[in-house]
N, C-alpha and C positions, 0 to 999 in steps of 0.2 A: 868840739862844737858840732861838727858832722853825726858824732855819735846821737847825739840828743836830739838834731835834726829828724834823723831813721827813729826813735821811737817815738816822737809827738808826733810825726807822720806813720806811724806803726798802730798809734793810741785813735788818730782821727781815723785811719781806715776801719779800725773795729768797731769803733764806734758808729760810724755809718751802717755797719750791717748788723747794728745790738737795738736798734729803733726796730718798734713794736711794727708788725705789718701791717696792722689796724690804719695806722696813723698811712700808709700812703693809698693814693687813689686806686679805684680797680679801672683800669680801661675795657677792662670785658662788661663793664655792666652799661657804658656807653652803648647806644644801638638807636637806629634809626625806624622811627614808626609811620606807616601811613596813615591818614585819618578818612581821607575819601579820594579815590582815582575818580569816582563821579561814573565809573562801568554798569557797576550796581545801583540800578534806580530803589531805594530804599532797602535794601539790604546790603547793608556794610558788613555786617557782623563783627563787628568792632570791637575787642577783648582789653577790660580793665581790671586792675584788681577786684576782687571782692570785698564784702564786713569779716569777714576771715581768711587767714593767712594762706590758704588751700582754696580758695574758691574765686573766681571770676564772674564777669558779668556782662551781657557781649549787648552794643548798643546799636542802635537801626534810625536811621531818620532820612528826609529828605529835604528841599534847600526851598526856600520861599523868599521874598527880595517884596521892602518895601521903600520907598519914595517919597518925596518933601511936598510942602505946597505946591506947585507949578508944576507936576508934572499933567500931563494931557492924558488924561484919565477917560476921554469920552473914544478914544482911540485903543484905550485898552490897556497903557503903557502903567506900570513897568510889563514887563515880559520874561518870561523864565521859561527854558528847554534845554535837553539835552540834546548834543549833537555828535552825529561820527566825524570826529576828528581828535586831532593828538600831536602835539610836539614832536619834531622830527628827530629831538634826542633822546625822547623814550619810545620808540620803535621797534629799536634792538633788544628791550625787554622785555617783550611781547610774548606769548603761550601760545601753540595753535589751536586752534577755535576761537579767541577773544575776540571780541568786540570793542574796540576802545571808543569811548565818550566821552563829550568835554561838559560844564556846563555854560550857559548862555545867559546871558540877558541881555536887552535892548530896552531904551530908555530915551524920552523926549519929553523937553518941557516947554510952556507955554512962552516960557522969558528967561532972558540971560539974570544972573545972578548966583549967589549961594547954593545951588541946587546942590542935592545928596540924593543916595538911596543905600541903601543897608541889604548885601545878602546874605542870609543866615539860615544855620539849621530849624527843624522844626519836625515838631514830633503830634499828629493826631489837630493838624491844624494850628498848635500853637508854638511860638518860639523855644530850641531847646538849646542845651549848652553840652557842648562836647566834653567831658573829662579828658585831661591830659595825665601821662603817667610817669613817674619819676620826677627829676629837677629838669625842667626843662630849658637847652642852652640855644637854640634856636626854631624859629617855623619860618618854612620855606614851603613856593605852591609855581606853580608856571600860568603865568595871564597873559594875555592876547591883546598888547593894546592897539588902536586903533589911531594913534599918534595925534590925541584929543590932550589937551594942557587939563587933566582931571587929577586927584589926588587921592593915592586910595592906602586905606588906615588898616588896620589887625586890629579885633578887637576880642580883649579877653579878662576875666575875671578870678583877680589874685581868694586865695584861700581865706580872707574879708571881707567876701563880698563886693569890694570894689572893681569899677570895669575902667579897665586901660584902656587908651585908645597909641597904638603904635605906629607910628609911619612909615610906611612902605613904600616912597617914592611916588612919581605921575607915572602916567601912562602914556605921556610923548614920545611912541616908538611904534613901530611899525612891527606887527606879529609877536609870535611867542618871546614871553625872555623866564626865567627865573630868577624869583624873587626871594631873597632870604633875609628872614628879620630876627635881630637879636632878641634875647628877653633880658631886660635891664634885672642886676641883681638885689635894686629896692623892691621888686613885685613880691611879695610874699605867696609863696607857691607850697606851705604846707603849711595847716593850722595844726597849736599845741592843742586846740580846745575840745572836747568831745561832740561837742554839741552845732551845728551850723555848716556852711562850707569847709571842707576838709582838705581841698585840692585846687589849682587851679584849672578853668574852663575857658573851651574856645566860643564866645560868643558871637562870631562872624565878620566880614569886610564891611568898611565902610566906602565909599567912593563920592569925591566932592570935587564938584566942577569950580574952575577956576571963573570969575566973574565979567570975565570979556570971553570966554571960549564961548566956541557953538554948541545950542544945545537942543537941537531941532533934531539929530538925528543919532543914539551913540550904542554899540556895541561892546559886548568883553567877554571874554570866556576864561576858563576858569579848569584848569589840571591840577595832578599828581600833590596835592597837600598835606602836609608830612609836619614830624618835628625830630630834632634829636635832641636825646635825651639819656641822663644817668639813670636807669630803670631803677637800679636798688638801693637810690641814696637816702630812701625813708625806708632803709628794711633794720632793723636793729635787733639786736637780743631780747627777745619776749614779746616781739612786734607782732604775733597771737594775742597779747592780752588789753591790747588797745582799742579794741569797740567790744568785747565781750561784755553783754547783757547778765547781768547777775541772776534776772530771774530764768535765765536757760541755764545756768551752770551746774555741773554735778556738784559743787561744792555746797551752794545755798538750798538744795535740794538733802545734800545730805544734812546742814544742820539743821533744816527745816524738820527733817524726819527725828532728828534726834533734841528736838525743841518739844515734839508733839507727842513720845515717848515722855519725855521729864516732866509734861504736864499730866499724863496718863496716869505714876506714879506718884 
């Protein structure tokens, strides 16, 4: 009995080490990315993959914040700036020379109720959407709340064009916290299709007042927002020949040439 014991446990140890490596995770290709410290007032320089396998594409924007009915518009509100200041837990990862900056907004409306405002990128005055890279398994950002009963949402748009709206908790706290928000695994975050949204995108905070809170007078700021992420979990064998255009190819060039020869003859 014992004998037989040592080789079906002899049989399942080899067997654990005869499984293809393919099939287990890489934890190296997990990595954590930033998407804006908010330092750089429109230069991010922001690097995503490119239309080909070898090429990238680096992205630049800055933040605009718009508002519901009832905001007090004769007063100027919403309100957007940047400011010097920074969470006292990233301090320690500071460069000499930086500059740290947060971003701002301030917001008042005429009457309690439903109020909202939306802050988001934008690129040349109009709304833009961040690409995200790899599978993404969370986004996390550090906000400033002002201990206001307000309710503030992630909002992002899966690889169909559909836009999520994810909850991120109120802002009933006093100063910085960090925030991190799952990404549920129904978002579809890579399309099979050629043609349309291929990825998914950040398309900005939402923040909605609760309908007995005050709303005469409210502030938030806004750091270090990031995501982690499995960078090469859409990289696969021949993952070159998935946006290649036919009419750039040496191939359809060569049988082009040799289509215009055969007509020649």
């Amino acid at each position: 009995m014992k004998k037989g014991v040592v080789v079906f446990t002899g049989f399942a140890f080899l067997l654990a080490f005869s499984v293809p490596a393919v099939a287990q995770p890489s934890s190296r290709a997990v990595e954590t990315r930033v998407i804006d410290n908010f330092d750089n007032v429109g230069s991010q320089d922001y690097q995503v993959p490119g239309k080909t396998a070898d090429s990238t594409v680096s992205h630049n924007w800055t933040w605009g914040v718009q508002a519901s009915h009832y905001i007090d518009k004769e007063k100027g509100f919403p309100k957007l700036d940047y400011f010097k200041a920074q969470p006292n837990s990233l301090k320690y990862f500071n460069k000499e020379g930086e500059e740290p900056k947060v971003l701002g907004v301030q917001v008042s409306y005429l009457r309690k109720g439903e109020n909202w405002f939306e802050v988001y990128p934008e690129n040349d005055g109009k709304p833009y959407e961040i690409p995200f890279v790899g599978t993404v398994t969370q986004v996390d950002f550090w906000v400033w709340g002002a201990n206001y009963l307000y309710f503030i949402d992630l909002l992002v748009r899966d690889a169909d064009g559909r836009v999520y709206t994810l909850p991120a908790g109120n802002l009933a706290f006093n100063g910085w916290r960090n925030v991190i928000v799952q990404i549920p695994s129904y978002i579809r975050q890579h399309s099979r299709m050629r043609s349309g949204p291929t990825i998914m995108s950040f398309v900005g905070f939402r923040i909605r007042t609760d309908p007995d809170e005050y709303v005469d007078d409210f502030t938030v700021f806004f750091d270090q927002l990031k995501f982690t992420t499995n960078a090469l979990s859409d990289i696969f064998d021949g993952y070159e020949l998935k946006t290649i255009e036919f009419g750039d190819s040496e191939s359809s060039g060569a049988s082009g040439s040799s289509s215009s020869q055969g007509d020649a003859k």
